[in-house]
C-alpha positions in Angstrom: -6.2 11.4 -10.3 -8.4 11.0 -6.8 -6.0 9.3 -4.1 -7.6 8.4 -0.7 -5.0 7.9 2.3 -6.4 5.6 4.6 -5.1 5.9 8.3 -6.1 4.2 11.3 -5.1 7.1 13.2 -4.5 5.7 16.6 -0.8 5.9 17.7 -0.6 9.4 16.9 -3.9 10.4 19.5 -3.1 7.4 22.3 1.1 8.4 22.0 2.4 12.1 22.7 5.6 11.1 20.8 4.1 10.0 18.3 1.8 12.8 17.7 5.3 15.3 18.2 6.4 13.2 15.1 3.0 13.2 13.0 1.2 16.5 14.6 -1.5 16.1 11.6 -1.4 12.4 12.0 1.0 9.8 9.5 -2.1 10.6 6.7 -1.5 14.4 6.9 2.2 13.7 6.3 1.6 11.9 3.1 -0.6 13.8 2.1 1.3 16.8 2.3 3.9 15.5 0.0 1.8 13.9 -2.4 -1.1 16.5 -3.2 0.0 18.2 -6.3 -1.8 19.9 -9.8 -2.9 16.4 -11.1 -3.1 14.2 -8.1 -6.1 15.7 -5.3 -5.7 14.1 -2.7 -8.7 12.9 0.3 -7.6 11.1 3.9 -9.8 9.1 5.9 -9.3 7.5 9.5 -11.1 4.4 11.2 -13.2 6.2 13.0 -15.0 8.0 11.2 -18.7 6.7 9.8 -17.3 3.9 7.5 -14.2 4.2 8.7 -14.4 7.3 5.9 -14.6 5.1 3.1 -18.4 5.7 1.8 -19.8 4.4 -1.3 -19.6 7.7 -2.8 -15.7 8.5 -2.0 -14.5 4.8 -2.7 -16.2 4.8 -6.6 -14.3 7.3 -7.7 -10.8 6.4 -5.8 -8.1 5.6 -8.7 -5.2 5.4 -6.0 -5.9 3.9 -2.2 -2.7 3.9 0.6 -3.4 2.2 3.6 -2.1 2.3 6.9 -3.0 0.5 9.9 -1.7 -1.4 13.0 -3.4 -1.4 16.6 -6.9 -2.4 15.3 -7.1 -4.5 12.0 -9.8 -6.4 13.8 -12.0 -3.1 14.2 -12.1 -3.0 10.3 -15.7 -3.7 9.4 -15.7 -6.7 6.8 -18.2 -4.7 4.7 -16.2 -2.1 4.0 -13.3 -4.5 3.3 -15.5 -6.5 0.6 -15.8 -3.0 -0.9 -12.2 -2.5 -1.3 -11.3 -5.3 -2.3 -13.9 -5.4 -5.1 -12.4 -2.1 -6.3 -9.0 -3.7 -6.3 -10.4 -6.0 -8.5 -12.2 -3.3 -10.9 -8.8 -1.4 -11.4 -8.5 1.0 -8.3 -4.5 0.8 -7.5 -3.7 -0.3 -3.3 -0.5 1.0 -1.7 0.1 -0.6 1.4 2.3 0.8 3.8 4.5 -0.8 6.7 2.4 -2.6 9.4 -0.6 -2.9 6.8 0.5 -6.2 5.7 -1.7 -7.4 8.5 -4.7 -5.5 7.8 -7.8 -7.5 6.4 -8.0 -6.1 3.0 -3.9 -7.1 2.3 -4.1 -10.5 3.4 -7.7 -11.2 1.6 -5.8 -10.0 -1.3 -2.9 -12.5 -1.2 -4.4 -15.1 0.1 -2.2 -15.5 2.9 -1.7 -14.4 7.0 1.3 -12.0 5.5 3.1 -12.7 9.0 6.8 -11.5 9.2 9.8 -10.9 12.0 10.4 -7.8 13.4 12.1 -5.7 16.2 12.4 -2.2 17.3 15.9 -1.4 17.9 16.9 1.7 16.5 18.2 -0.1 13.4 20.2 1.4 10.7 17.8 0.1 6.8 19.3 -0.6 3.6 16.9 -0.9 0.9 18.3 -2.1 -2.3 17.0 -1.6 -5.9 17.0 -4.8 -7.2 14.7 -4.0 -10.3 16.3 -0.8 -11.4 14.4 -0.3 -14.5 10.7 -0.3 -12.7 9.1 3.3 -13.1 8.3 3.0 -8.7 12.2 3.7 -8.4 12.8 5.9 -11.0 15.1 8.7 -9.4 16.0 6.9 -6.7 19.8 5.6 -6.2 21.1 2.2 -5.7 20.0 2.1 -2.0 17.8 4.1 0.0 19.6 4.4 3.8 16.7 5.0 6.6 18.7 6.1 10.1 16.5 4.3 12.5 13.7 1.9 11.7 12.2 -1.2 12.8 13.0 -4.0 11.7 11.1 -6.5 9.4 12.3 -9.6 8.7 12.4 -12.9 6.6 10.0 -15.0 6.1 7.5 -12.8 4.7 3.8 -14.9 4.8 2.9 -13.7 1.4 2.9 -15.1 -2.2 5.5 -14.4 -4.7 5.5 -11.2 -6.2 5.1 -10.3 -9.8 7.7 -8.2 -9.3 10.1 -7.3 -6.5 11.7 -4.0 -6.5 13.6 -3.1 -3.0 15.2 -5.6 -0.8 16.0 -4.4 2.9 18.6 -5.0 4.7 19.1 -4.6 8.8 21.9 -3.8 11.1 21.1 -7.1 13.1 21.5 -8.7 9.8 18.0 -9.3 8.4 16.4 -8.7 5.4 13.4 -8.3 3.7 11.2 -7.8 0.2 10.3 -4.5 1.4 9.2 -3.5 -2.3 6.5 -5.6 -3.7 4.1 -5.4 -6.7 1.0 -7.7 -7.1 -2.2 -7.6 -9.5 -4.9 -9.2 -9.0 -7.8 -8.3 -11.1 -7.6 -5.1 -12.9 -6.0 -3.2 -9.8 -2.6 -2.9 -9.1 -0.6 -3.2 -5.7 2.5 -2.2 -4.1 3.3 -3.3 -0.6 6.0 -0.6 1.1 7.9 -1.6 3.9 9.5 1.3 5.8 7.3 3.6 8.0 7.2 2.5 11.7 4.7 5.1 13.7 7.7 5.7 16.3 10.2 6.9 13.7 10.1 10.2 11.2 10.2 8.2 7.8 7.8 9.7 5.7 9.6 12.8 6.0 12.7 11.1 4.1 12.8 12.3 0.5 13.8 8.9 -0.8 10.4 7.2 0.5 8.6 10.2 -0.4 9.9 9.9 -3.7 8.7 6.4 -4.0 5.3 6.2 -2.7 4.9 9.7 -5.1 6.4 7.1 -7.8 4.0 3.9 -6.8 0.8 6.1 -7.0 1.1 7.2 -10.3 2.1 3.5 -11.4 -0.7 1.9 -9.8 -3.5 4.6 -11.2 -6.3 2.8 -13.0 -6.0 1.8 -16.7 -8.7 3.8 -19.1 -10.7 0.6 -20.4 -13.8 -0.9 -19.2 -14.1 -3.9 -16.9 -14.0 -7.7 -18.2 -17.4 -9.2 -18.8 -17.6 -12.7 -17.1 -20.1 -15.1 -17.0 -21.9 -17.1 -20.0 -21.0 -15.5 -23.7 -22.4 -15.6 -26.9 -20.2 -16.4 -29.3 -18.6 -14.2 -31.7 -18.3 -16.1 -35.2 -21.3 -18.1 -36.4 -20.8 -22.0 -34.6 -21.7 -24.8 -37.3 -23.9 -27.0 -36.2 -21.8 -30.8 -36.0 -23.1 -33.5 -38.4 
């Protein structure tokens, strides 16, 4: 399986304690966790030519993650069409944290994804509420994050086709912090937890899940629909 980390790549150059947290950048963490025998795994950052998502790299992407925040705008809507038409041929899109504002998300619900939140060192308690779905398999009944930002209810998104973790805050919040679309032949999982300022994608628990969401969301092996005027398949009679 290919799997291209995306990474805007921003906080961790413009913030020293941020890059203490993410020396190799929030892409090199996941990556380092999620390359294995069967899985090879590629990162790319905004700016690189194409934001590192050529033609070539993007065709034979099975898994994408995605993570952005200071500069959804800077995005180029070409390479956004391109994604998303993957999306629709099969290629899976995990999108992490402050990604529900990035272009390609919200062209995919349909929707401006907005949200609450609020950074103040808060204790998260995300609870598997679909225990049987293969994105938590070997995780508890909760995953408990120290410190993390909150994200808050209403979510700005359609109703998922399935939710799987619920959060909940120390202020008293919560959130669908565990969502799985499809649209087309690709799959999608929206991921909550990973704030730039806090060291969450070194917890084993959201390791574990993301390692789990990848694999779920991988491509199919069929070939894409046909659309578009058909001949038909049994003889039509002509009407008397």
């Amino acid at each position: 399986m290919n799997v291209l980390i995306w990474n805007e790549h921003r906080h961790e150059q413009q913030d020293q304690e941020v890059g203490k947290i993410y020396p190799k950048g929030i892409h090199g963490a996941i990556k380092e966790f999620l390359q294995t025998d069967d899985i090879h795994v590629e990162t790319a950052t905004l700016d690189e030519p194409d934001h590192g998502i050529t033609d070539e790299r993007l065709n034979k992407t099975d898994v994408m993650l995605w993570w952005g925040h200071l500069a959804h705008h800077e995005v180029a809507d070409e390479i956004v069409e391109k994604v998303h038409q993957r999306v629709l041929e099969g290629m899976g899109l995990i999108v992490l944290h402050s990604g529900h504002f990035s272009k390609i998300f919200q062209k995919l619900m349909g929707t401006g994804c907005d949200l609450k939140w609020r950074e103040a060192d808060e204790k998260e308690r995300m609870w598997v509420v679909n225990p049987s779905h293969p994105i938590v398999e070997g995780i508890g009944e909760y995953i408990e994050i120290e410190k993390e930002e909150m994200y808050g209810e209403h979510f700005d998104i359609p109703a998922p086709d399935e939710l799987v973790l619920v959060s909940w805050f120390e202020g008293g919040e919560v959130f669908r912090s565990g969502c799985t679309f499809r649209r087309g032949h690709g799959k999608i999982f929206y991921f909550r937890p990973g704030h730039e300022a806090y060291p969450t994608y070194y917890h084993q628990d959201v390791q574990k899940v993301i390692q789990n969401a990848v694999r779920w969301a991988k491509p199919t092996s069929r070939t894409f629909s046909s659309y578009g005027n058909a001949k038909p398949l049994e003889d039509i009679k002509a009407k008397s």
